[in-house]
VEXDREN-2710 file (C-alpha; in Angstrom, 1 decimal):
% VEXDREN-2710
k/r/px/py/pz
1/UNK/0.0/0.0/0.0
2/UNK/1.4/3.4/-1.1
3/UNK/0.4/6.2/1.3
4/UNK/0.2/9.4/-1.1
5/UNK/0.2/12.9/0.4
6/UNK/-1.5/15.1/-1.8
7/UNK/-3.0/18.3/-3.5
8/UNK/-4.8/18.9/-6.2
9/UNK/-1.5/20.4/-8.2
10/UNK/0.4/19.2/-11.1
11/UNK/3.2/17.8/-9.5
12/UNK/0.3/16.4/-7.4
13/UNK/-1.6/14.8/-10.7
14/UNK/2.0/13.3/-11.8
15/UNK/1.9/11.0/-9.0
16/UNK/-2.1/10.0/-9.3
17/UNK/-1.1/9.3/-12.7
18/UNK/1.0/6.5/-12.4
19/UNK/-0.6/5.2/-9.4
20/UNK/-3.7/4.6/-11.8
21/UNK/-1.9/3.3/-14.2
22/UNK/-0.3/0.8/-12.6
23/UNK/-3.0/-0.1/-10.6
24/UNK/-1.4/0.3/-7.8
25/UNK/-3.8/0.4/-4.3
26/UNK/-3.1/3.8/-2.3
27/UNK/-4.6/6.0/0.2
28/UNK/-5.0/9.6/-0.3
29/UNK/-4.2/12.2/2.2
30/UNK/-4.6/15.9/1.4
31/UNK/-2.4/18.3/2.0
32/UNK/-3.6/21.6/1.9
33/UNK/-1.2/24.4/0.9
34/UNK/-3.7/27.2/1.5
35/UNK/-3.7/26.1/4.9
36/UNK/-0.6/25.6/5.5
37/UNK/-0.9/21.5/5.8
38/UNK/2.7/21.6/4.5
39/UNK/5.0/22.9/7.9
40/UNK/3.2/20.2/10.3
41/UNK/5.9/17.9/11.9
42/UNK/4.4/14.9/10.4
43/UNK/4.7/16.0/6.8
44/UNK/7.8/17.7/7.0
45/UNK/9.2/13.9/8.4
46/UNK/8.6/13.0/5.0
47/UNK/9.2/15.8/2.9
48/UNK/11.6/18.3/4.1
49/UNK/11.0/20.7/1.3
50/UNK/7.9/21.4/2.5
51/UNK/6.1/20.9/-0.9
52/UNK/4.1/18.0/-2.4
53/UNK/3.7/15.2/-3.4
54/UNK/5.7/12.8/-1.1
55/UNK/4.7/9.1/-0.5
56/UNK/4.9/6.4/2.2
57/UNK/6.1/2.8/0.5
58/UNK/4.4/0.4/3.4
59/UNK/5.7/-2.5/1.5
60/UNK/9.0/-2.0/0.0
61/UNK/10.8/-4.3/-2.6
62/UNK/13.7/-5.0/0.0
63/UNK/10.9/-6.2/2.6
64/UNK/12.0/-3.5/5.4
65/UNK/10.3/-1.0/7.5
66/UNK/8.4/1.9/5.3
67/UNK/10.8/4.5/2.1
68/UNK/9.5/7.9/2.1
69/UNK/10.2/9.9/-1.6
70/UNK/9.3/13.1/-1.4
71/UNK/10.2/15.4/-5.3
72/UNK/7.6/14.1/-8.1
73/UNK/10.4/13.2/-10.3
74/UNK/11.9/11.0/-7.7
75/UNK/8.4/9.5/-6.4
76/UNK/7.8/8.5/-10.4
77/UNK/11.3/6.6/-10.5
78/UNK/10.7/5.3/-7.4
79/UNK/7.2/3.7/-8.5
80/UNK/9.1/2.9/-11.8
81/UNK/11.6/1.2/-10.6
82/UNK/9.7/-1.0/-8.0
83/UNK/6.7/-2.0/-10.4
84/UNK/8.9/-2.1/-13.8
85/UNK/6.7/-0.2/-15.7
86/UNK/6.2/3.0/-17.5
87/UNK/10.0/3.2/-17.7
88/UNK/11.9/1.4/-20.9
89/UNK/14.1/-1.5/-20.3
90/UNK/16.5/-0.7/-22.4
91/UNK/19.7/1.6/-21.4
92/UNK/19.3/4.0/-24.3
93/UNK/15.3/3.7/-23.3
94/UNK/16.2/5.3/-19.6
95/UNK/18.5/7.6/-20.5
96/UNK/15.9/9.3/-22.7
97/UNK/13.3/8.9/-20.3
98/UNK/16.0/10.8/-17.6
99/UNK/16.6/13.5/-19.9
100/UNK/13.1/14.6/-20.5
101/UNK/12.2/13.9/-16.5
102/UNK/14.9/16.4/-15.8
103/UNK/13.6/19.1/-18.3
104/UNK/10.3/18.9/-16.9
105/UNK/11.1/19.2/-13.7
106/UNK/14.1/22.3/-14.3
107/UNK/12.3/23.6/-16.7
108/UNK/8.6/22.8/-17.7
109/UNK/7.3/22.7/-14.5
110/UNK/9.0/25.7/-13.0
111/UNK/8.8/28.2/-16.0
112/UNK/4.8/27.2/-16.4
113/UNK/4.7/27.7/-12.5
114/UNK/6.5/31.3/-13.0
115/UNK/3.7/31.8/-15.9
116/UNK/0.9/31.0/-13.1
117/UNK/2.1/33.1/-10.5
118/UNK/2.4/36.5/-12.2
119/UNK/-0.3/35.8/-14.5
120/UNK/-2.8/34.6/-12.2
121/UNK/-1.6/34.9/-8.3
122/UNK/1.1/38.1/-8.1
123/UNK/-1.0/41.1/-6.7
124/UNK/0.7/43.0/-8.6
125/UNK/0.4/42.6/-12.4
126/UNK/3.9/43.3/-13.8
127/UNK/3.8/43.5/-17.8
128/UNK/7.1/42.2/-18.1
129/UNK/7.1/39.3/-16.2
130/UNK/4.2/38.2/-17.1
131/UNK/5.6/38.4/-20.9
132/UNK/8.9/37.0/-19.6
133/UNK/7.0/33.7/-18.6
134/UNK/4.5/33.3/-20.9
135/UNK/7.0/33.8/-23.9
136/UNK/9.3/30.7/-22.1
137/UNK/6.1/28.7/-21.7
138/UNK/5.6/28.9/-25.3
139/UNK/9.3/28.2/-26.4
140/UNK/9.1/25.2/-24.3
141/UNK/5.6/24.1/-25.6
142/UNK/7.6/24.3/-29.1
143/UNK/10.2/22.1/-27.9
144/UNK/8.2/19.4/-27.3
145/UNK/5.8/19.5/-29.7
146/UNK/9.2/19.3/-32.3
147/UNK/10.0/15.8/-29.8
148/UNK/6.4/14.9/-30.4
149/UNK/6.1/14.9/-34.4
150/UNK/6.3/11.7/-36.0
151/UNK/6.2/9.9/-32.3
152/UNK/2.8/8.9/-29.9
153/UNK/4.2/9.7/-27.1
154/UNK/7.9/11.0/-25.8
155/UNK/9.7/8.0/-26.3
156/UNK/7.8/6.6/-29.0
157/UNK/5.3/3.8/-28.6
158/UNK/5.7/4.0/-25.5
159/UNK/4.2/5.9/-22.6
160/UNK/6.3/6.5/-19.9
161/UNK/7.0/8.7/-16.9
162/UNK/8.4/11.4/-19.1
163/UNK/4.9/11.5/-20.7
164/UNK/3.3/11.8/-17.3
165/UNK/5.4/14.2/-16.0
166/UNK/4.6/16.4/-18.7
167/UNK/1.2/16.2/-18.9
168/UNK/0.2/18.2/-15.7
169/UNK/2.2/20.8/-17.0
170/UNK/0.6/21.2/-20.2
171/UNK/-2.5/23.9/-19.7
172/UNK/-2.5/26.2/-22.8
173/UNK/-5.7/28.2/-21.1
174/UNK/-3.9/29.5/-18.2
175/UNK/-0.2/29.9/-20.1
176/UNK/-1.2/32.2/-23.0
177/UNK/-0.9/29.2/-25.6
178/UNK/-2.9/28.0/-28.6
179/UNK/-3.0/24.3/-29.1
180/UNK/-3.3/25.4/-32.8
181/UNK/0.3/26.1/-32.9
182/UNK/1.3/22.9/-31.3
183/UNK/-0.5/20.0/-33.4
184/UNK/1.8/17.5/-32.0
185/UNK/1.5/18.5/-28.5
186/UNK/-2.3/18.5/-29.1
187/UNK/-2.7/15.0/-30.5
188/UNK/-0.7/14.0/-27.8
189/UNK/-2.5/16.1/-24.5
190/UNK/-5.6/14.4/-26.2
191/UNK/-4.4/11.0/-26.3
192/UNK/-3.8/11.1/-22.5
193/UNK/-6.9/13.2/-21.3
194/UNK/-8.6/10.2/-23.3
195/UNK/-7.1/7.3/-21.4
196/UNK/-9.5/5.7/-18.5
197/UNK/-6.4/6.3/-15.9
198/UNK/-6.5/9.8/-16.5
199/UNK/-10.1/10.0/-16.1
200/UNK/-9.3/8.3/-12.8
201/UNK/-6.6/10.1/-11.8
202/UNK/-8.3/13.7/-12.4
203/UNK/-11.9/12.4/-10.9
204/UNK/-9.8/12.3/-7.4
205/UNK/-9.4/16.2/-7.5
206/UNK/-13.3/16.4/-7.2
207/UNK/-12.9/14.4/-3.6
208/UNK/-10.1/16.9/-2.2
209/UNK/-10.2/20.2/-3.7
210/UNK/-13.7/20.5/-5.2
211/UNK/-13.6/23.8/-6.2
212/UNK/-10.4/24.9/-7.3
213/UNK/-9.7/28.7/-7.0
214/UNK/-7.1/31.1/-8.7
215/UNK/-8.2/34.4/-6.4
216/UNK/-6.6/33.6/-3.2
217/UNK/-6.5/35.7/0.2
218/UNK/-3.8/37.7/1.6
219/UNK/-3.1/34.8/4.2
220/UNK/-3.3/32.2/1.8
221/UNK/-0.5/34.8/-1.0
222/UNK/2.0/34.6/2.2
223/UNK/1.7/30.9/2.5
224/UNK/2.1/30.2/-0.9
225/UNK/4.4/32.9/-2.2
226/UNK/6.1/34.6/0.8
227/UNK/8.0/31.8/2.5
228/UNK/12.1/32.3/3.3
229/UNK/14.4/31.2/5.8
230/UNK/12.1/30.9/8.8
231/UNK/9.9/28.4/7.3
232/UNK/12.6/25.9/7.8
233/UNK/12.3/24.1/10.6
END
């Protein structure tokens, strides 16, 4: 049983993802980042970053006492590596599927999240920023819908980790983006909205976070946004 600690969050959906797809029985527990669910004691035993998803392994391959992962790109190669799926066999295979993994999570993931925050959250709506990020988001959309053409998924044939890393990530409504520029990257967001997993995956956000909200309170800004040195603890 895989414990999964959770909000309804991209990083958050990565790990729903594969947990659907592999079938894999878990319980969810929410972690609310509005709230501040993030600096109690007992999450911060499991993830010291203070940021989700991490997970609890209650039955580990080695047969010892409970693995914590916290980072989404480690919890996915993690889950890879213990089920053997969703990760190619091959050398080449993993190297690829490392080297998009890495550029979603140092690039993707935190460029779109830039995008979000001064686009959606800042209080202050600065022109260039928001220009900054939404002009990266879309260089980055171009770079994968170039890996895409000619190829289902990331790797090929194949869907993989990469792929569901990358998904999450991929919201053209809330980045400044046109799917109409990014046929590849279309075909392929569609192909994975469409599979039953997904469905599953995505239906969980309804049971935690019903009503998902981009107009946030002052208290809820410093939570989110305004954290330094004296969070850590």
């Amino acid at each position: 049983m895989i414990d999964l600690y959770y909000w309804t969050t991209p990083n958050g959906h990565k790990i729903t993802l594969f947990l659907e797809e592999a079938k894999i029985p878990y319980r969810l527990h929410a972690v609310n980042i509005s709230k501040g669910d993030q600096f109690k004691p007992e999450f911060l035993a499991i993830s010291p970053n203070n940021r989700i998803p991490a997970i609890v392994d209650n039955d580990p391959a080695d047969g010892g006492k409970p693995i914590s992962v916290f980072e989404s790109g480690a919890i996915l190669l993690y889950l890879a590596g213990k089920t053997g799926k969703f990760l190619p066999k091959t050398l080449r295979g993993q190297v690829e599927v490392l080297e998009w993994l890495m550029w979603q999570m140092g690039g993707l993931g935190p460029m779109n999240g830039q995008n979000h925050h001064f686009a959606l959250y800042a209080p202050e709506k600065i022109p260039y920023a928001i220009d900054r990020y939404v002009k990266e988001s879309g260089r980055l959309y171009g770079v994968l819908n170039k890996r895409l053409a000619g190829r289902d998924f990331i790797l090929g044939k194949q869907y993989t980790i990469a792929d569901m890393a990358c998904y999450p990530w991929i919201n053209p409504e809330r980045q400044g983006q046109d799917f109409k520029d990014f046929p590849h990257l279309a075909r392929w967001h569609a192909a994975i909205r469409a599979r039953p997993a997904t469905k599953r995956a995505y239906d969980r956000v309804k049971e935690i976070n019903p009503v998902p909200r981009t107009v946030i309170s002052d208290e809820e800004r410093k939570l989110l946004f305004s954290q330094d040195k004296s969070v850590v603890r």
